[in-house]
C-alpha positions as CSV (number, residue, x, y, z in Angstrom):
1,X,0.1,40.3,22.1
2,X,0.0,44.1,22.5
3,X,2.9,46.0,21.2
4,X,3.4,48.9,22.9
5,X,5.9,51.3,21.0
6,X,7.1,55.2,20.3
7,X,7.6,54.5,16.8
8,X,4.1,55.6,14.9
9,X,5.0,54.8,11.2
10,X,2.6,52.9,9.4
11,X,5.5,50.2,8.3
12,X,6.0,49.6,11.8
13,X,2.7,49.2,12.5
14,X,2.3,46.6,10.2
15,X,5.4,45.0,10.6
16,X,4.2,44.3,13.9
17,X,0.9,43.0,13.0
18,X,3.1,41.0,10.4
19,X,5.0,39.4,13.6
20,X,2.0,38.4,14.9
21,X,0.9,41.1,17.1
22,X,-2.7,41.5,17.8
23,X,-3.1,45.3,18.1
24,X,-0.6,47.9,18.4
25,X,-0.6,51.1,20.5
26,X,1.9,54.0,20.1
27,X,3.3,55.6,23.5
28,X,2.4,57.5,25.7
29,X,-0.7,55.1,26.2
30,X,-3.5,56.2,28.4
31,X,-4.6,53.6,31.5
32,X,-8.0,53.3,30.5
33,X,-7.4,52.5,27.1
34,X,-4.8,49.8,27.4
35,X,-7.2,48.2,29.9
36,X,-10.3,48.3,27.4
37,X,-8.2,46.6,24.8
38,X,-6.6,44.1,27.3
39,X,-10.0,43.3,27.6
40,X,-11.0,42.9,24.4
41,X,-8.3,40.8,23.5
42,X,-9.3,38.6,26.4
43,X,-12.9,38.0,24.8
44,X,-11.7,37.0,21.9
45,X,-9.0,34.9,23.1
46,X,-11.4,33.2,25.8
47,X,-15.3,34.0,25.1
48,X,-17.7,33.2,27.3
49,X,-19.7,30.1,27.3
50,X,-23.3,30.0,28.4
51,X,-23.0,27.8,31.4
52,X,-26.0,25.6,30.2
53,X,-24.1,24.8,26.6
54,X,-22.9,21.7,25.4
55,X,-19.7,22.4,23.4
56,X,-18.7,19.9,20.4
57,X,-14.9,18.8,19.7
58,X,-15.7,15.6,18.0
59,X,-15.6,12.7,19.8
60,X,-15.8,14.8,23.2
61,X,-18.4,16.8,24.3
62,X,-17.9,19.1,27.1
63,X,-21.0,19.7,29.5
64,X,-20.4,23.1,31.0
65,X,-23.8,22.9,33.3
66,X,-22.6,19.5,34.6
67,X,-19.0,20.1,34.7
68,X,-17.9,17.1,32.7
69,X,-16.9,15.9,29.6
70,X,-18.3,13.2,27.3
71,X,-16.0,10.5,25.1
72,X,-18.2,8.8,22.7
73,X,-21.3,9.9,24.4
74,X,-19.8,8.5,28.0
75,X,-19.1,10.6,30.6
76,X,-14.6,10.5,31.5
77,X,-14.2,10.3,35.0
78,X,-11.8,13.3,35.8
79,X,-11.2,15.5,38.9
80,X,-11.6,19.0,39.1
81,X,-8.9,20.5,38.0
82,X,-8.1,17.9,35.2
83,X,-11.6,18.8,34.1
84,X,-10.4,22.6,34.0
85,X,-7.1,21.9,32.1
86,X,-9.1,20.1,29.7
87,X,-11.5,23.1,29.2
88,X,-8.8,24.9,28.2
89,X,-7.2,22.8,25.9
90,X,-9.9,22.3,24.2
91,X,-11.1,26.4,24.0
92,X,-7.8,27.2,23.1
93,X,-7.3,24.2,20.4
94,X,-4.0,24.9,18.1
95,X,-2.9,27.4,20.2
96,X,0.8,27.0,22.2
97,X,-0.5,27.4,26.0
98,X,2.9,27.7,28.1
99,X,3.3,25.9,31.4
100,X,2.9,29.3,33.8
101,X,-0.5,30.5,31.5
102,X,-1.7,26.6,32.2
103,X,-0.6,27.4,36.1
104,X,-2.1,30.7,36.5
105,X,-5.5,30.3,34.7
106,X,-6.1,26.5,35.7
107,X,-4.6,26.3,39.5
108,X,-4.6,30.4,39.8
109,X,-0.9,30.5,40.9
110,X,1.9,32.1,40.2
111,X,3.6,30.7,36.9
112,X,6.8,30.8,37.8
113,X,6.5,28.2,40.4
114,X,8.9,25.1,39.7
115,X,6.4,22.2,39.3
116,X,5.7,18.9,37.4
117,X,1.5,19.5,38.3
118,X,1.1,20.6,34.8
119,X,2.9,17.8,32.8
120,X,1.7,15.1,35.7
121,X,-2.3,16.5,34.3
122,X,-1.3,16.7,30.9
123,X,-0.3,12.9,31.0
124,X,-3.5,11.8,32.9
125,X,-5.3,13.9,30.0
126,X,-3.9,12.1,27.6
127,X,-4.8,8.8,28.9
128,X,-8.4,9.4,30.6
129,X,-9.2,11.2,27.2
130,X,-7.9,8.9,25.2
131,X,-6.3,11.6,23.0
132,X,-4.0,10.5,20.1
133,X,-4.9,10.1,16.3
134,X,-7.2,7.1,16.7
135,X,-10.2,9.8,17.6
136,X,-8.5,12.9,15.6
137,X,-6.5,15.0,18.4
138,X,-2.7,15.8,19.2
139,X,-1.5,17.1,22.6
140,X,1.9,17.7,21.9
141,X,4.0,18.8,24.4
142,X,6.6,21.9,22.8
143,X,10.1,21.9,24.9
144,X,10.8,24.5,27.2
145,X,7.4,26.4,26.3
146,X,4.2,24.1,27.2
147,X,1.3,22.6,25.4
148,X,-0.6,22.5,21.9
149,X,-3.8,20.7,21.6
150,X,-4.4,19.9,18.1
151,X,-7.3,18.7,16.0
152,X,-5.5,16.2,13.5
153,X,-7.1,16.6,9.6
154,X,-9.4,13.6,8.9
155,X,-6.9,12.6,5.7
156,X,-3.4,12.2,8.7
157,X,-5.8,10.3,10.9
């Protein structure tokens, strides 16, 4: 979240940052700017992964050279874009991912579209991962605003 506002006193600024905002830029902005801290904020939101890493989310491990991820050391059969959702749960763990960011970063769409394709994945997720307390993660679906993949503490497990 960029706020972009007239008002340059200090309180507002950190009101803002208070609200949750994760810079804050006081208008007129300049073009090149705003895109150089769009882009920041996009590497720290998403950051690259060597393509050749293995990343760890205990008990899955997600292959990014092979494309796949690993339950228990066993490769989960999933289809392309099921793979991709999954990527991005897991990157993007405790974080509210609404239905249209799902749409336009996993299917590259517009995410307004009226579609079930997100919750119909999210639900074979679920069930080819095997997600649920029994191996420590919560993929809670939030009404009327998307998805939160959560890592559940060892002591609520």
């Amino acid at each position: 979240v960029i706020i972009l506002s007239a008002r340059k006193d200090e309180d507002d600024r950190v009101k803002g940052f208070e609200l949750g905002a994760d810079d804050y830029m006081i208008k007129p902005v300049r073009r090149m700017e705003t895109l150089a801290r769009l882009q920041a904020l996009d590497r720290r939101a998403a950051p690259d992964v060597d393509a050749g890493q293995f990343i760890e989310y205990p008990p899955y491990t997600i292959e990014m050279n092979e494309r796949r991820i690993l339950l228990d050391g066993a490769p989960v059969d999933l289809r392309n874009k099921e793979y991709e959702l999954a990527v991005l749960l897991f990157r993007n763990a405790g974080r509210l991912l609404s239905r249209s960011y799902i749409l336009e970063n996993v299917w590259s769409t517009r995410g307004d579209l009226n579609t079930r394709t997100v919750d119909t994945h999210i639900s074979r997720l679920r069930n080819k991962l095997g997600i649920g307390p029994a191996r420590g993660w919560k993929l809670s679906a939030v009404y009327h605003h998307g998805y939160r993949l959560e890592k559940i503490s060892e002591q609520l497990a």
